[in-house]
C-alpha positions in Angstrom: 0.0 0.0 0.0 1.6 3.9 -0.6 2.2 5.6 2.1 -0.6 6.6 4.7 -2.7 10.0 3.6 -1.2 13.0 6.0 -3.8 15.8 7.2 -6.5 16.6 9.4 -9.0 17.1 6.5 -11.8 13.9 7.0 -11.7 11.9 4.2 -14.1 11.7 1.4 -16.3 8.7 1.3 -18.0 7.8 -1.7 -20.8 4.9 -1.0 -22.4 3.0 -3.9 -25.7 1.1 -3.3 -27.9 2.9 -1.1 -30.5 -0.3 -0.1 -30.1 -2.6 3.1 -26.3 -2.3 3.3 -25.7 0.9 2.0 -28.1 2.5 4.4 -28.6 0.7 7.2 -24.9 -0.9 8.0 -22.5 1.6 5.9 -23.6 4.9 5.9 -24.7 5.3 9.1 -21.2 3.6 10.7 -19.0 6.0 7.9 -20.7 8.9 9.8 -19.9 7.9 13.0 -16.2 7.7 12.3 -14.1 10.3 13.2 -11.9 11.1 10.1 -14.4 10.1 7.8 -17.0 12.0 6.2 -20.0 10.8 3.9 -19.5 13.0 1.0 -21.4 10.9 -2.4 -24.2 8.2 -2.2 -24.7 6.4 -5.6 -28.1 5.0 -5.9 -30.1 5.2 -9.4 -33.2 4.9 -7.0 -34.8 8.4 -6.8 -36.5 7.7 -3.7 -33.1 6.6 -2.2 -31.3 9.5 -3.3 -33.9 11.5 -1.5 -33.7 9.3 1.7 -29.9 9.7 1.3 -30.3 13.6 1.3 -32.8 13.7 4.5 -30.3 11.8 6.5 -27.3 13.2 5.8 -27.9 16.7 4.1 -24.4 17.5 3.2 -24.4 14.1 1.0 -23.6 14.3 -3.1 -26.2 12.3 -4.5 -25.6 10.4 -7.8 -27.6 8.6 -10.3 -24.6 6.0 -11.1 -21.4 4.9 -10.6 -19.8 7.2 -13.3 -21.2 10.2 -12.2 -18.4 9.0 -8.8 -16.0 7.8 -11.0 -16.0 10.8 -13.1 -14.4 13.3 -10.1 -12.5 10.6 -8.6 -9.9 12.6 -7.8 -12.2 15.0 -5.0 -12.6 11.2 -3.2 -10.4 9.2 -0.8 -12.4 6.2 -0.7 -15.1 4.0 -2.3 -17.6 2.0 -0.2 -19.2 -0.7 -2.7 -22.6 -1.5 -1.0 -24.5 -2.8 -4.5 -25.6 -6.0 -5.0 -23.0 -9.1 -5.5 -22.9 -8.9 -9.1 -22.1 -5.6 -8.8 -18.6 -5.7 -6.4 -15.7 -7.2 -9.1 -16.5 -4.4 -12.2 -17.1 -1.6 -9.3 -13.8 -2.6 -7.5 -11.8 -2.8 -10.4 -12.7 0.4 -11.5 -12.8 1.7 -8.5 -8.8 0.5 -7.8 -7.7 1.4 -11.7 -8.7 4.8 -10.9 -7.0 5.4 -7.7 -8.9 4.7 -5.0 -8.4 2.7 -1.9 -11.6 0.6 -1.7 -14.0 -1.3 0.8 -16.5 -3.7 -0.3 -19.3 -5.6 1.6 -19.3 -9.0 1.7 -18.9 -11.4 -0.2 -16.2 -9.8 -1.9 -16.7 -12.0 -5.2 -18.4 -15.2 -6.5 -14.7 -16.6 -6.2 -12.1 -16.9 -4.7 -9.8 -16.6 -7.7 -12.0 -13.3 -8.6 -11.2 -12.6 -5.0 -7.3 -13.1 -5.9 -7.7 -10.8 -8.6 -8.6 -8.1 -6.9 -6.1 -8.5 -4.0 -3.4 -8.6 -6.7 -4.7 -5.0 -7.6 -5.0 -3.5 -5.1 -1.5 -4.6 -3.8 0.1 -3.6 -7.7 -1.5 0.3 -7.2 -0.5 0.4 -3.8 -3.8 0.7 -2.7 -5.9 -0.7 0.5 -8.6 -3.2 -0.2 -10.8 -4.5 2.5 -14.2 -6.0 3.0 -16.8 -5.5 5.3 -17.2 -8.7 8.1 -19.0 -6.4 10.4 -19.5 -9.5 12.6 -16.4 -10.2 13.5 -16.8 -7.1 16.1 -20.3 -8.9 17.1 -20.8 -8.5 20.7 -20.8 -12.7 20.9 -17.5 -13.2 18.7 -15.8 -11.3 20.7 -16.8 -12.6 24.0 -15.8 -15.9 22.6 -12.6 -14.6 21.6 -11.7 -13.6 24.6 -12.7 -16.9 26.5 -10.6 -18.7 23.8 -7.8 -16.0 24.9 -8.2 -17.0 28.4 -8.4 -20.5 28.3 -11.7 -21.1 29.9 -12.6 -23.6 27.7 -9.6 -25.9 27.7 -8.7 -26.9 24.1 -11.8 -26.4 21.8 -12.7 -29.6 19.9 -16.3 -28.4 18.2 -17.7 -24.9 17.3 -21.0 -24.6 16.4 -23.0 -21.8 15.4 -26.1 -20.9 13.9 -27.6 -18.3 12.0 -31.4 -18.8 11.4 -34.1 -16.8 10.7 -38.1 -17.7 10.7 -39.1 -16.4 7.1 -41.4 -18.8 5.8 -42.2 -16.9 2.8 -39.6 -15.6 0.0 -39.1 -12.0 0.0 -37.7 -12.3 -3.4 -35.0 -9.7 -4.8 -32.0 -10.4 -6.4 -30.5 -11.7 -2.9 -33.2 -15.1 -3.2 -32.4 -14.9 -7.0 -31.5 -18.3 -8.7 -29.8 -17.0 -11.7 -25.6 -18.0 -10.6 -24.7 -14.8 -12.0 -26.4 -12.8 -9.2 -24.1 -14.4 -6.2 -27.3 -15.3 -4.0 -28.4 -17.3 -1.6 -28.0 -18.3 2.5 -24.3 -20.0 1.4 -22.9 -16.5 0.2 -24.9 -14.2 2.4 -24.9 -15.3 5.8 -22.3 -18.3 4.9 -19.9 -15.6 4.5 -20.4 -14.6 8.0 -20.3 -17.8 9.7 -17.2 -18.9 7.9 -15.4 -16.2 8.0 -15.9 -16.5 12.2 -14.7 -19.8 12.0 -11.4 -18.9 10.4 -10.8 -16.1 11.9 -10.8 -18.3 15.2 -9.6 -21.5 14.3 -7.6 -21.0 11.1 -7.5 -22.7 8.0 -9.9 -25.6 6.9 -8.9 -28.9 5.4 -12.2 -30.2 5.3 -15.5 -29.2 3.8 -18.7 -31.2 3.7 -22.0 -29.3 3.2 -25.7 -30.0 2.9 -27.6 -27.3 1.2 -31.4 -27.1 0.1 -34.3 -24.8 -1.0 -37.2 -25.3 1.3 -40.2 -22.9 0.7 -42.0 -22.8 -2.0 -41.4 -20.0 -4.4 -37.7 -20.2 -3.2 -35.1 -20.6 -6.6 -31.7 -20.0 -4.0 -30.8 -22.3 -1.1 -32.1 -21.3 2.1 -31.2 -23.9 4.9 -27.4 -24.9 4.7 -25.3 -26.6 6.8 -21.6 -26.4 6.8 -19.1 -28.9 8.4 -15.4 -27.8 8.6 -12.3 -30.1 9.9 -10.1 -27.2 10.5 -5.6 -28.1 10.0 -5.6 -27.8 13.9 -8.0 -30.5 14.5 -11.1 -28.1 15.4 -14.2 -29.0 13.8 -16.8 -26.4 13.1 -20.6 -27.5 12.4 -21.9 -24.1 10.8 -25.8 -23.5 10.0 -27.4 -20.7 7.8 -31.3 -20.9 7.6 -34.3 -18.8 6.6 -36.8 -21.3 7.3 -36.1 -22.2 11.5 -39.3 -22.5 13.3 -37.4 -22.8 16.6 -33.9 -20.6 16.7 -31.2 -23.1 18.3 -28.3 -21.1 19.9 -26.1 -18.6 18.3 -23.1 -20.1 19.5 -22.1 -23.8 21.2 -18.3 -24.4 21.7 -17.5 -27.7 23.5 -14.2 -27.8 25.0 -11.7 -30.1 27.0 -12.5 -27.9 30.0 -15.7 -26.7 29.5 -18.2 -25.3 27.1 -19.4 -21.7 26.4 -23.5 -21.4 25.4 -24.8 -18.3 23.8 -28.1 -17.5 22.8 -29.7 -14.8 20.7 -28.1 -12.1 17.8 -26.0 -9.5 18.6 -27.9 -5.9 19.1 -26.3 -3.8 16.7 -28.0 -4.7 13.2 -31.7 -4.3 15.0 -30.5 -1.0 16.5 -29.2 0.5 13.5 -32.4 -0.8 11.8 -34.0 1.1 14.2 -32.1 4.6 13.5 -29.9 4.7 16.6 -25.9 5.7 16.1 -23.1 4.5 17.6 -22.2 7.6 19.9 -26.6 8.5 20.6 -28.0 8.3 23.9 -27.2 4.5 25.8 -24.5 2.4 25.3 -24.2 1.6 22.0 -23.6 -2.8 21.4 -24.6 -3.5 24.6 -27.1 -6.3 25.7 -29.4 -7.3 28.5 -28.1 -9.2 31.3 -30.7 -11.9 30.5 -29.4 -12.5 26.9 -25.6 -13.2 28.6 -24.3 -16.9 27.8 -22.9 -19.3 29.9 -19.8 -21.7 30.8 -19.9 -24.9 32.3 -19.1 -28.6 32.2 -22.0 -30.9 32.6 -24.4 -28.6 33.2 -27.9 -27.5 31.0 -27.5 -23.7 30.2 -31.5 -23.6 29.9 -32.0 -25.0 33.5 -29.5 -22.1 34.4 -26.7 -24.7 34.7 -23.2 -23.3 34.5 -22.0 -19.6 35.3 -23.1 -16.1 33.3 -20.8 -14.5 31.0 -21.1 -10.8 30.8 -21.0 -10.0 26.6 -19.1 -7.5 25.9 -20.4 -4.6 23.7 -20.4 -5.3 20.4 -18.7 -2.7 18.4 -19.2 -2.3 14.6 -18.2 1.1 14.8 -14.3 -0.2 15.1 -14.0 -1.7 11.7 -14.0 1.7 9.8 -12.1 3.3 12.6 -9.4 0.7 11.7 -9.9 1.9 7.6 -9.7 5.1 8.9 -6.4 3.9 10.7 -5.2 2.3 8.1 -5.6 5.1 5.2 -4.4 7.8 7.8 -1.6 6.0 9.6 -0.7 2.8 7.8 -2.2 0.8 10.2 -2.7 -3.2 9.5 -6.0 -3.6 7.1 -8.9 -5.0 9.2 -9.6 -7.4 7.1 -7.8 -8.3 3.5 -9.3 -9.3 0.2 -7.1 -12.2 0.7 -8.4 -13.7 4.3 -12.1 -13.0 2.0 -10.4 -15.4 -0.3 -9.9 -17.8 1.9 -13.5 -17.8 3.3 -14.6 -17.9 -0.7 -12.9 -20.9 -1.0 -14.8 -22.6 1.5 -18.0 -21.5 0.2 -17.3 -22.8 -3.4 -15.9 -26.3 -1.7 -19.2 -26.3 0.3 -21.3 -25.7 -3.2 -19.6 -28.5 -4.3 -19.9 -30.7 -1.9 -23.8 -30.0 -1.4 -24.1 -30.5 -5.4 -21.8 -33.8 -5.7 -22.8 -35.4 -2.2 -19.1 -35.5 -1.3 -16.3 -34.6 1.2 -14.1 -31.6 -0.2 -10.0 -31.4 0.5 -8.9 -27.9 0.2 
């Protein structure tokens, strides 16, 4: 990457893709980061440009990606928010024209396109990272930190689950099943729960998968389940759904010394749903006492077996603090397009796998 940007002056943020991500996750958290400001939000939606401008009056609207492109040099950064199709063309372009560039996840349909990019970014000097908000989930980290500690012992099995009750299709280009939109529960919140994995355990050797489409209407899959023998011997048993009647726990992590049970989703998503900020009234990521998981050995978490674990706040805010960081100071990337890579390749070894009915070896 060439060397960090010198100054006091924010930076310039231009966001494409002014929907779900865009609005509720991005722009919002770009606002709230000191040395960033939200200067141009790309959306050909005239309703979303006008949403864009009641939120944030200082905003640029635009009706396209050009109209960015076109005074690229009055930016410091691209935020690529649009939908999966959109993120290789739009990062390409985005990097060939100078800019350093974040883009939500999944980065790509591949790994290799992944690859690509990374190669890029690292020829123009420029930084490249994608947006795994929940790896600064208020549950993650908790876990993290137990990991750190050593309350568990060794870990031998990490499960986690990330279901939703939506019996009926929403539709969109997200539940699309044309291969060229990037849709589905495998690349949306697969992305999440394998890039957790990794990011805790390391590398996989492994990959088995089981993926179906269960409601009618449905063309994408929308209950997967992911099984991962990790090279240090940790397996992870990973589950996306749309269609769970009864949510099991978000996290269950049996170890040699004891076991760490977690339920419910962490805060942040619903609040910024809801229009809070980071930095508005309360503490922002925090959770009810009730919600807190617990670690034990032999004991039933729901029969209040085992001791409470305070969760720590979650803290989404700190992922483009560390862009900020990292643009400003030359501070280590929060997360690369490579580690994305990584995490693409077990998605396409679990599309494989649930296809061919077989065991993958990365």
């Amino acid at each position: 990457m060439t060397g960090p940007m010198t100054g006091s002056t924010p930076l310039r943020v231009g966001l494409i893709g002014y929907g779900l991500a865009g609005s509720v996750f991005h722009a919002p958290l770009i606002a709230a980061t000191e040395g960033l400001v939200l200067d141009t939000v790309v959306t050909s939606n005239e309703e979303r440009r006008a949403q864009a401008r009641a939120e944030f009056p200082d905003v640029r609207p635009a009706a396209g990606p050009e109209e960015l492109f076109a005074r690229a040099g009055e930016l410091d950064l691209v935020v690529i928010a649009s939908p999966n199709k959109t993120h290789v063309p739009l990062a390409t372009t985005a990097l060939e024209a100078g800019l350093p560039v974040v883009v939500d996840k999944p980065i790509a349909g591949t790994a290799a396109e992944a690859r690509g990019l990374a190669a890029l970014a690292e020829e123009r000097g420029l930084l490249l990272s994608v947006f795994q908000n929940r790896r600064w989930d208020n549950d993650f980290l908790t876990l993290r930190e137990l990991i750190a500690e050593g309350r568990l012992g060794d870990v031998w099995r990490f499960e986690s689950r990330f279901e939703r009750w939506r019996p009926r299709p929403k539709g969109g280009w997200r539940e699309s099943g044309d291969p060229a939109e990037i849709g589905g529960l495998l690349y949306d919140l697969g992305s999440h729960v394998v890039d957790q994995a990794l990011v805790l355990f390391g590398p996989a050797t492994q990959v088995y998968a089981e993926s179906v489409v269960r409601r009618a209407g449905a063309e994408a899959d929308d209950d997967t389940f992911i099984a991962l023998t990790h090279a240090n011997g940790v397996r992870s048993h990973l589950h996306v759904s749309s269609t769970a009647a009864q949510l099991g726990p978000r996290f269950r992590v049996l170890g040699s010394q004891a076991g760490y049970v977690k339920y419910g989703l962490d805060p942040q998503e619903a609040a910024l749903r809801e229009g809070r900020r980071p930095g508005s009234a309360g503490e922002w990521g925090t959770e009810d006492e009730a919600l807190w998981g617990r670690v034990g050995a032999g004991e039933s978490p729901v029969t209040g077996g085992g001791s409470p674990v305070p969760t720590l706040p979650g803290d989404y805010p700190a992922y483009y603090a560390a862009v900020a960081a990292a643009l400003r100071d030359g501070a280590p990337n929060p997360v690369t397009a490579r580690e994305a890579a990584a995490a693409l390749d077990v998605l396409e070894a679990a599309r494989r796998s649930a296809r061919e009915g077989v065991t993958v070896t990365l």
